[in-house]
C-alpha positions as CSV (number, residue, x, y, z in Angstrom):
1,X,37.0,-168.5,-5.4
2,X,36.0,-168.4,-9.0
3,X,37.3,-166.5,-11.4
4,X,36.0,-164.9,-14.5
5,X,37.5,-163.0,-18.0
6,X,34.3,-162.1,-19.2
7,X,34.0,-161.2,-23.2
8,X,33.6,-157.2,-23.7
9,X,29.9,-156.8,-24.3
10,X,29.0,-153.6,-27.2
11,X,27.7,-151.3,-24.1
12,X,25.9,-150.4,-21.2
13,X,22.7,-151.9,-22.4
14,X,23.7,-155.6,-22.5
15,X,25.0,-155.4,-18.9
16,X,20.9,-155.5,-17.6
17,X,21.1,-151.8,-16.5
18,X,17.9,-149.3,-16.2
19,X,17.9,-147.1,-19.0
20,X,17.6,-144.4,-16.5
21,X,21.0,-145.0,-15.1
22,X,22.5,-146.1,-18.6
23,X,21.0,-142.4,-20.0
24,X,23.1,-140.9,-17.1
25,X,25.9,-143.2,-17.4
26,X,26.1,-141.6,-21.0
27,X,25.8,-138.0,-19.8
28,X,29.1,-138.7,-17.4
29,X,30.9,-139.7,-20.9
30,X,31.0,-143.2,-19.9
31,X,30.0,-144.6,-23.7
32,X,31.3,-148.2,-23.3
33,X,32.1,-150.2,-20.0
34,X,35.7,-151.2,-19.5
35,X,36.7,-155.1,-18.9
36,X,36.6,-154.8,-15.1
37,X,32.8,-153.0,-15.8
38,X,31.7,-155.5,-18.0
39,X,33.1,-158.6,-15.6
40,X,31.7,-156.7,-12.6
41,X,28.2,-155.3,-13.2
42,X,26.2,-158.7,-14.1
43,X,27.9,-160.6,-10.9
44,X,27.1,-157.6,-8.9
45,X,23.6,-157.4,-9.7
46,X,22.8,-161.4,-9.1
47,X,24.1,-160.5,-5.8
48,X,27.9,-162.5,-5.8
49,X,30.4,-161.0,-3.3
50,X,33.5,-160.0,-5.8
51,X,37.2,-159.2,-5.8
52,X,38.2,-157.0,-8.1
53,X,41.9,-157.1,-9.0
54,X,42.4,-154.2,-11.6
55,X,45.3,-151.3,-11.9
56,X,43.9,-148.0,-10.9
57,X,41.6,-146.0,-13.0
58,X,38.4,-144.0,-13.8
59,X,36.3,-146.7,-14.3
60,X,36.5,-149.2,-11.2
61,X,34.1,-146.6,-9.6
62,X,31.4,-147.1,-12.1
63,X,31.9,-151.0,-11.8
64,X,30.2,-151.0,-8.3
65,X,27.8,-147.7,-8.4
66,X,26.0,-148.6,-11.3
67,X,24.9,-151.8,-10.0
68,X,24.3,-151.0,-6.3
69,X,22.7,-147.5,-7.2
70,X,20.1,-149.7,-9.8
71,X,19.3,-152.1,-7.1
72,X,18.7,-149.0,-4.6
73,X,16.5,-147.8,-7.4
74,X,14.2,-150.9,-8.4
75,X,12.4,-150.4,-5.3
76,X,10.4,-147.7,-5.6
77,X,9.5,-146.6,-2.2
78,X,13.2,-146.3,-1.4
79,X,13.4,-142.5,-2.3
80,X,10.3,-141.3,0.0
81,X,11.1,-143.5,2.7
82,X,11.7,-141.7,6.1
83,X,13.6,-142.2,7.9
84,X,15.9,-143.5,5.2
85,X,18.1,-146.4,5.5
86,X,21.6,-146.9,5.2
87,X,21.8,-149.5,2.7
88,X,25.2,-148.9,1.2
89,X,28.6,-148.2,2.6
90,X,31.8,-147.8,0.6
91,X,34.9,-147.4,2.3
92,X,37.8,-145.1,1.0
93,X,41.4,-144.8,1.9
94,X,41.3,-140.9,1.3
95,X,38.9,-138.1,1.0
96,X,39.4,-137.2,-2.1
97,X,38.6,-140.4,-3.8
98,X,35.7,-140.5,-1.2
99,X,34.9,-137.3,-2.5
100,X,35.1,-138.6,-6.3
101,X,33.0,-141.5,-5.5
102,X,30.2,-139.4,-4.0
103,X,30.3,-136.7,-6.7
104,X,29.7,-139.6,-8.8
105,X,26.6,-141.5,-7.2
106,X,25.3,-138.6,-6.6
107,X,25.1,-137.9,-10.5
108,X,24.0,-141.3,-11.3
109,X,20.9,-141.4,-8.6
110,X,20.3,-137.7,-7.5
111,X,17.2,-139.1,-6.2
112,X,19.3,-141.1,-3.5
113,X,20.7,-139.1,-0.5
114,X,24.6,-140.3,-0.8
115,X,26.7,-138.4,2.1
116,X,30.2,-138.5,2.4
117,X,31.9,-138.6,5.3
118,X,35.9,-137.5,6.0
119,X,38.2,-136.5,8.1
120,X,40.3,-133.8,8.4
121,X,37.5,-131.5,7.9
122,X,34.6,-130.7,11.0
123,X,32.4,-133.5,11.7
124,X,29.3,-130.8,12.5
125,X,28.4,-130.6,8.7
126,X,28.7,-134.9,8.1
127,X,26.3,-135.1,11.0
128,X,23.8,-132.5,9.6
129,X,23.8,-134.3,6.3
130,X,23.2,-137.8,8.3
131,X,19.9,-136.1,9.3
132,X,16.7,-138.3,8.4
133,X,19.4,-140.7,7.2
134,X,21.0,-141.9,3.9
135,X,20.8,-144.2,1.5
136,X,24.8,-144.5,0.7
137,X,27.5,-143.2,2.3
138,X,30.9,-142.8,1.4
139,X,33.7,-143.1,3.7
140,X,36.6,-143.1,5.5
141,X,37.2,-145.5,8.2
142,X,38.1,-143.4,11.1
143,X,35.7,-140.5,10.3
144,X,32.7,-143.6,9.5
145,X,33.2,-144.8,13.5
146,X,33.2,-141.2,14.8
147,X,29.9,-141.0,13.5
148,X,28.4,-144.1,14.6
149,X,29.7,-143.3,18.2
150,X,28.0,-139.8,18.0
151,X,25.0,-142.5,16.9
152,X,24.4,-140.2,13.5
153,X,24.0,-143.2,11.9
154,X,22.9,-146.9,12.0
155,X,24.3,-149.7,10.3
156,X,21.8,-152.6,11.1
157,X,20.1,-152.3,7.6
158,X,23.3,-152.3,5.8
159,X,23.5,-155.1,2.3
160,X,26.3,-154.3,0.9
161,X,29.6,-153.0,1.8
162,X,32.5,-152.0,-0.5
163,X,35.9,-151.8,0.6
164,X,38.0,-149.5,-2.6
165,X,41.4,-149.7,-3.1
166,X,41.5,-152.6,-0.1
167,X,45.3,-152.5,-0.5
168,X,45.7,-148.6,0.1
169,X,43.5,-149.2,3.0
170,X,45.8,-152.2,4.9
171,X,48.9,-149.9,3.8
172,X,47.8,-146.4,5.7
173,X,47.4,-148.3,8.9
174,X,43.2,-148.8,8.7
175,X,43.2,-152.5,9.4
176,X,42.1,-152.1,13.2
177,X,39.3,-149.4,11.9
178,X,37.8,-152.0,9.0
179,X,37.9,-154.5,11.9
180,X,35.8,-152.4,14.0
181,X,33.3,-151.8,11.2
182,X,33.1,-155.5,10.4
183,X,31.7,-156.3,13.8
184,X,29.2,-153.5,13.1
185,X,27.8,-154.7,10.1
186,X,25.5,-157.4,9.9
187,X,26.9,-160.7,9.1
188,X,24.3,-161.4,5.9
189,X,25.3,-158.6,3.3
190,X,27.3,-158.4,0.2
191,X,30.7,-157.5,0.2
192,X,32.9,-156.1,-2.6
193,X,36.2,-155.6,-2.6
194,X,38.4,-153.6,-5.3
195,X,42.2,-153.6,-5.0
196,X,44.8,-153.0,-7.5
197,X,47.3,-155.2,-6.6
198,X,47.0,-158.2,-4.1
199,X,49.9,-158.5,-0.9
200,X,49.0,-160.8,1.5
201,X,47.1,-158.6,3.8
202,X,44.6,-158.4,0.9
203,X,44.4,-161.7,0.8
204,X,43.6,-162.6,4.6
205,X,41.2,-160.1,3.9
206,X,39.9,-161.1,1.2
207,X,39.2,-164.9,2.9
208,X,38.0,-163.1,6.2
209,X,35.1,-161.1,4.3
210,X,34.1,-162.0,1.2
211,X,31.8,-165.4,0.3
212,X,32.5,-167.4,-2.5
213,X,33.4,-164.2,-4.4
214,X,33.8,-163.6,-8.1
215,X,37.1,-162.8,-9.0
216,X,37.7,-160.6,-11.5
217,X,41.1,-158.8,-13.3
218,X,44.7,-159.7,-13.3
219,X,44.4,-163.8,-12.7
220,X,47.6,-164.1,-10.4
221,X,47.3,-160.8,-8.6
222,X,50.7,-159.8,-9.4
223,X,51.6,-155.9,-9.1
224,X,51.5,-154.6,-12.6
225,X,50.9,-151.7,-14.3
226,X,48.4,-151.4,-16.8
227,X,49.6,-151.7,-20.3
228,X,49.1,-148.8,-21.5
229,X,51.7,-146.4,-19.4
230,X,55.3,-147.2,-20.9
231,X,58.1,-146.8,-18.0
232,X,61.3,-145.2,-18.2
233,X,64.1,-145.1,-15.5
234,X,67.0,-141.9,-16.2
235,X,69.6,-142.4,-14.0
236,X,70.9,-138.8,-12.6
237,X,72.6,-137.4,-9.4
238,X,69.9,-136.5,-6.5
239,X,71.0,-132.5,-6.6
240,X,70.0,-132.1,-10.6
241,X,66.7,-134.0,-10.5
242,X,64.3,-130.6,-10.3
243,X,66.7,-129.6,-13.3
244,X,65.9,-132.4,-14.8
245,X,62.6,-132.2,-14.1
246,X,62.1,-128.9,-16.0
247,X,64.2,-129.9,-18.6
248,X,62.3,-132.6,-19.6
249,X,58.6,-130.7,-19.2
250,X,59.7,-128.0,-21.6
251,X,61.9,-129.8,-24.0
252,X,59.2,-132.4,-24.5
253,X,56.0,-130.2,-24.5
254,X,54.6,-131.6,-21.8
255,X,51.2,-129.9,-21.1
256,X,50.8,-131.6,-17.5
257,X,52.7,-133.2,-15.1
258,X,52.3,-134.8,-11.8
259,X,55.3,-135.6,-10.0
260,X,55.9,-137.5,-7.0
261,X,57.7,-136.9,-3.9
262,X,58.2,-138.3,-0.6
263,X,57.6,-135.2,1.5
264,X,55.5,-132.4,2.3
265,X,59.0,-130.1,2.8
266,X,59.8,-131.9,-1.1
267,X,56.6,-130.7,-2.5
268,X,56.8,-127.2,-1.9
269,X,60.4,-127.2,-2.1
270,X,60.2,-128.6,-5.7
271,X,57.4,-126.7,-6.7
272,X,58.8,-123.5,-5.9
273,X,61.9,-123.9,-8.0
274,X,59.6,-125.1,-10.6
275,X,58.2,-121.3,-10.7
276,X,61.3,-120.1,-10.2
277,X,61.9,-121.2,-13.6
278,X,58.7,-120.1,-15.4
279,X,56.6,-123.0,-15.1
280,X,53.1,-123.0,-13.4
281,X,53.2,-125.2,-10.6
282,X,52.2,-126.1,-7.1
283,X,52.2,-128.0,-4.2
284,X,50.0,-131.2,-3.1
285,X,50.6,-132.2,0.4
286,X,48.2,-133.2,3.2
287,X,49.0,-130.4,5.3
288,X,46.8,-127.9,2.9
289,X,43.6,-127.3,3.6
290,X,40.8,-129.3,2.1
291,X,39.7,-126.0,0.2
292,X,43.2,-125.4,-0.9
293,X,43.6,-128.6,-1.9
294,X,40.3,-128.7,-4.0
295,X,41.7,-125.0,-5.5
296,X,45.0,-126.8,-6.6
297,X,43.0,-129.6,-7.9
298,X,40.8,-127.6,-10.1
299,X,43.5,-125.1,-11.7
300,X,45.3,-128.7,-12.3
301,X,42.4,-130.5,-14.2
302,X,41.9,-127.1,-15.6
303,X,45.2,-126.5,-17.3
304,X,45.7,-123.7,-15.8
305,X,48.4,-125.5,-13.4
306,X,51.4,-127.3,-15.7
307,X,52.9,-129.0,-12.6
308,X,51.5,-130.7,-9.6
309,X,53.8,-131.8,-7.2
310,X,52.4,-134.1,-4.6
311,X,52.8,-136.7,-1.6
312,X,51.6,-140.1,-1.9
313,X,48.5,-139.4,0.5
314,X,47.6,-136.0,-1.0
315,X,47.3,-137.7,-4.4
316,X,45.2,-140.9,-3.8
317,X,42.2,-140.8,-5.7
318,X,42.9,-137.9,-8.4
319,X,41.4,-138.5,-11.3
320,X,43.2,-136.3,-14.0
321,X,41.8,-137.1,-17.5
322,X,44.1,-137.1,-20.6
323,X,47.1,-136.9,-18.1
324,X,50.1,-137.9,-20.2
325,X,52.9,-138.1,-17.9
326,X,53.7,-139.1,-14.0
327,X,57.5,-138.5,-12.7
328,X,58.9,-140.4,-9.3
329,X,61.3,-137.5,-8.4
330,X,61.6,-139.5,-5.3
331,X,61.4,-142.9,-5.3
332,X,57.8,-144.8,-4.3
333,X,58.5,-146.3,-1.1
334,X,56.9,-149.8,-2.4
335,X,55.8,-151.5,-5.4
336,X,51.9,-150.9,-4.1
337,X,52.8,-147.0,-4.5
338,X,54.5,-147.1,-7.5
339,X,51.7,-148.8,-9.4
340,X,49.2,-146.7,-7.7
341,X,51.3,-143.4,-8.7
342,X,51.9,-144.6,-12.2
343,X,48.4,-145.6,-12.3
344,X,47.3,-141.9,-12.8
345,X,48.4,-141.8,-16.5
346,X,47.4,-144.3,-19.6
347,X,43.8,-144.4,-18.3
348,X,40.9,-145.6,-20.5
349,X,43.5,-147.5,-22.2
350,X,45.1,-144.2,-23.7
351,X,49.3,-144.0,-23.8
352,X,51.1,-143.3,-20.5
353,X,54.5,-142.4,-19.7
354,X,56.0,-142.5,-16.0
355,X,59.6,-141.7,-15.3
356,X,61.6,-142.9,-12.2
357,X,64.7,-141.2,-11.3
358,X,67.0,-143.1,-9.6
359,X,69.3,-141.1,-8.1
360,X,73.3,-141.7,-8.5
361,X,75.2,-140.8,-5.7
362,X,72.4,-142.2,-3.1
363,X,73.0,-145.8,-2.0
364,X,70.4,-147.8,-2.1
365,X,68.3,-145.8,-4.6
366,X,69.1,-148.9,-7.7
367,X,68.5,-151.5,-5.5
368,X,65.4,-150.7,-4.2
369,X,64.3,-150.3,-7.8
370,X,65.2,-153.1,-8.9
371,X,63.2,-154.4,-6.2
372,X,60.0,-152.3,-7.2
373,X,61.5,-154.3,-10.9
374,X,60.9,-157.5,-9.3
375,X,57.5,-157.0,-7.6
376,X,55.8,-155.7,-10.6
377,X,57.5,-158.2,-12.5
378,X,58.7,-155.8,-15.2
379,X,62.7,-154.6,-16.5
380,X,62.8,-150.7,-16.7
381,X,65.8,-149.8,-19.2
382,X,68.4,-147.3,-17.0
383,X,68.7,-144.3,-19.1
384,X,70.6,-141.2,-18.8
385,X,70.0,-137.9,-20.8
386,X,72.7,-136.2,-22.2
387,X,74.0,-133.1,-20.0
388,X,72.7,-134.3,-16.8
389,X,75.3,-137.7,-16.7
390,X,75.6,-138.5,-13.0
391,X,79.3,-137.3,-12.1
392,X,80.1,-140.3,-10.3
393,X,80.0,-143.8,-11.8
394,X,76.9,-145.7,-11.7
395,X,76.6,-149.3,-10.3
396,X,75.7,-151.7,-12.6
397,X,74.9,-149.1,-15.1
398,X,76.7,-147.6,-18.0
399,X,75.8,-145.1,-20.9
400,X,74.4,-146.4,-24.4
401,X,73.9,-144.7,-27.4
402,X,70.2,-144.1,-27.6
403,X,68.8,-143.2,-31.2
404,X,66.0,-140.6,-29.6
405,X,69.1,-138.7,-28.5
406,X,70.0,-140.0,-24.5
407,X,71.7,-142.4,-23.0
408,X,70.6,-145.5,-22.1
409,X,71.8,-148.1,-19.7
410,X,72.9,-151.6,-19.6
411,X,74.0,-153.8,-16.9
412,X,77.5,-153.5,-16.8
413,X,80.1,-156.9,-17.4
414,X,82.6,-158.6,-14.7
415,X,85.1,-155.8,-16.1
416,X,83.2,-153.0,-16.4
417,X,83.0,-153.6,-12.9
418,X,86.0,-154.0,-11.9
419,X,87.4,-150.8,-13.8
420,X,85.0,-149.1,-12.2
421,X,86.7,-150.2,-9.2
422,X,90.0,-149.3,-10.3
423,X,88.9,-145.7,-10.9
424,X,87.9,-144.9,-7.5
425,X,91.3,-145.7,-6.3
């Protein structure tokens, strides 16, 4: 597998696109291509299989449409064909980044017939649009084989496949589905995969699928975040954290929010005491309806929503621009979630800031940080803010003057330990 850290070109035009694409490319804001854009586009277009190992953002989706959308495009009788042929399939772990992706090839090439194809929503309308066939679709695994068993579409004139965010995909349980797929698919195509980080299921994957790939981005594929988003840990007890919470959006001005939690019950529940107190927020869960959840969406990118307060599942693929700030009010339950949470701020390079609450008085809740610490390879400074101390002593933590104003944390010695110890007696 070779690997590449190809120097940042000036723009689109040096990357061999059609000026057709690069004039739309410019109408969608994208003025210059970002490193995983620049490495991607030229190996994609000779035809390479790639892995792409890059933290999450706005611009992996360009990386592969551009390319596969201009080589749909040199051949002219593509667009009249009838009926047309499925020549590209991209594989999502949710709908709404399936939904992004197709809103997106869709402005690029609305010449080409993308469809995209979910669950969780009637399959009557998928199966309509798959009438006289596509030339792309975009999809979820499971909804993708309920529509080649209803035979609404064919997959023998498939070239390439993309598999997006291949490590979101292993992780919500889709490995049987992709292997289904695979076996549908013919065995000469080109195959891209994108993940931002790189476990070991990736991995097998990656050898099973891909050909003498390109690979591209972070060299060791270690979980880390990007850069740009600076973490902060505050250490506080697990009743004051929505307290917290709205302390810090006001006294800090922040304009937006998202904040994580581990439950649909948690999202509503914080969101409502977020109202309680005056501030505009609302639930993201995967319970909602899809057109309630596109509602919540819009009055979010809008501004017209302060807060969003969403599940892991509910929040894959949002693409908020100029969001400042992610909080964990619940823990990620792995290092993959926590860098694909925090991944949602300090995009295009811009300034980040995610904040982890690790709760006090719940065992376990350190340790496992420490552990999210270890994965992505990175110390996060315990903090603590002044009037929301945790009320019982901290383990392996203790307050430090901090000059912003708080309290920070440092590992405490041998005997801060053992007076620790002492006290509880």
């Amino acid at each position: 597998m070779s690997t590449t850290s190809a120097p940042f070109p000036i723009g689109f035009a040096s990357l061999g696109l059609a000026p057709e694409l690069l004039r739309r490319a410019a109408a969608a804001g994208w003025a210059a291509p970002t490193a995983i854009q620049a490495a991607a586009i030229p190996a994609i277009l000779q035809g390479r299989d790639l892995l792409g190992l890059a933290p999450p953002g706005p611009g992996k989706p360009a990386a592969f449409l551009l390319p596969l959308l201009q080589s749909l495009l040199a051949d002219p009788t593509t667009a009249e064909q009838r009926p047309r042929r499925l020549r590209t399939l991209i594989l999502a772990p949710t709908r709404e980044l399936a939904l992004q992706i197709g809103a997106a090839a869709h402005a690029l090439a609305p010449q080409l017939k993308a469809v995209v194809a979910v669950g969780g929503v009637s399959i009557n309308p998928q199966m309509m649009a798959l009438r006289g066939g596509a030339h792309l679709v975009v999809a979820t695994p499971g909804r993708l084989l309920d529509l080649q068993a209803r035979n609404a579409l064919t997959l023998s004139d498939l070239g390439t496949l993309v598999l997006d965010e291949a490590d979101r995909l292993l992780d919500l349980g889709f490995a049987d589905e992709i292997g289904r797929v695979l076996t549908l698919l013919p065995a000469q195509r080109q195959t891209l995969m994108f993940s931002a980080t790189f476990p070991d299921a990736v991995a097998t994957l990656a050898g099973s699928v891909l050909r003498e790939p390109l690979r591209i981005g972070t060299e060791d594929g270690s979980q880390a975040a990007a850069p740009s988003v600076e973490q902060r840990a505050v250490v506080v007890d697990s009743a004051r954290r929505t307290a917290l919470l709205r302390h810090l959006i006001t006294s800090q001005g922040w304009e937006r929010t998202l904040v994580f939690v581990a439950t649909q019950y948690a999202s509503e529940h914080v969101a409502d005491k977020l109202r309680q107190a005056g501030l505009p927020a609302a639930a993201l869960h995967g319970q909602l309806s899809a057109g309630r959840r596109r509602e919540v969406l819009a009055d979010f990118q809008g501004r017209a929503l302060a807060v969003l307060v969403a599940t892991d599942l509910a929040a894959r693929g949002i693409d908020v621009p100029e969001l400042a700030v992610v909080v964990n009010h619940d823990l990620a339950r792995s290092a993959v979630d926590h860098i694909h949470r925090i991944g949602r701020t300090g995009r295009a390079a811009a300034h980040g800031l995610a904040i982890s609450f690790i709760c006090a008085d719940a065992p376990g809740s350190e340790a496992h940080f420490r552990l999210i610490e270890k994965r992505q390879q990175q110390r996060v400074a315990r903090e603590q803010v002044a009037g929301f101390e945790p009320s019982a002593p901290v383990a392996a933590v203790a307050p430090v003057a901090d000059p912003k104003g708080g309290v920070k944390g440092r590992r405490l010695s041998k005997k801060d330990k053992l007076r620790a110890a002492a006290a509880k007696r």
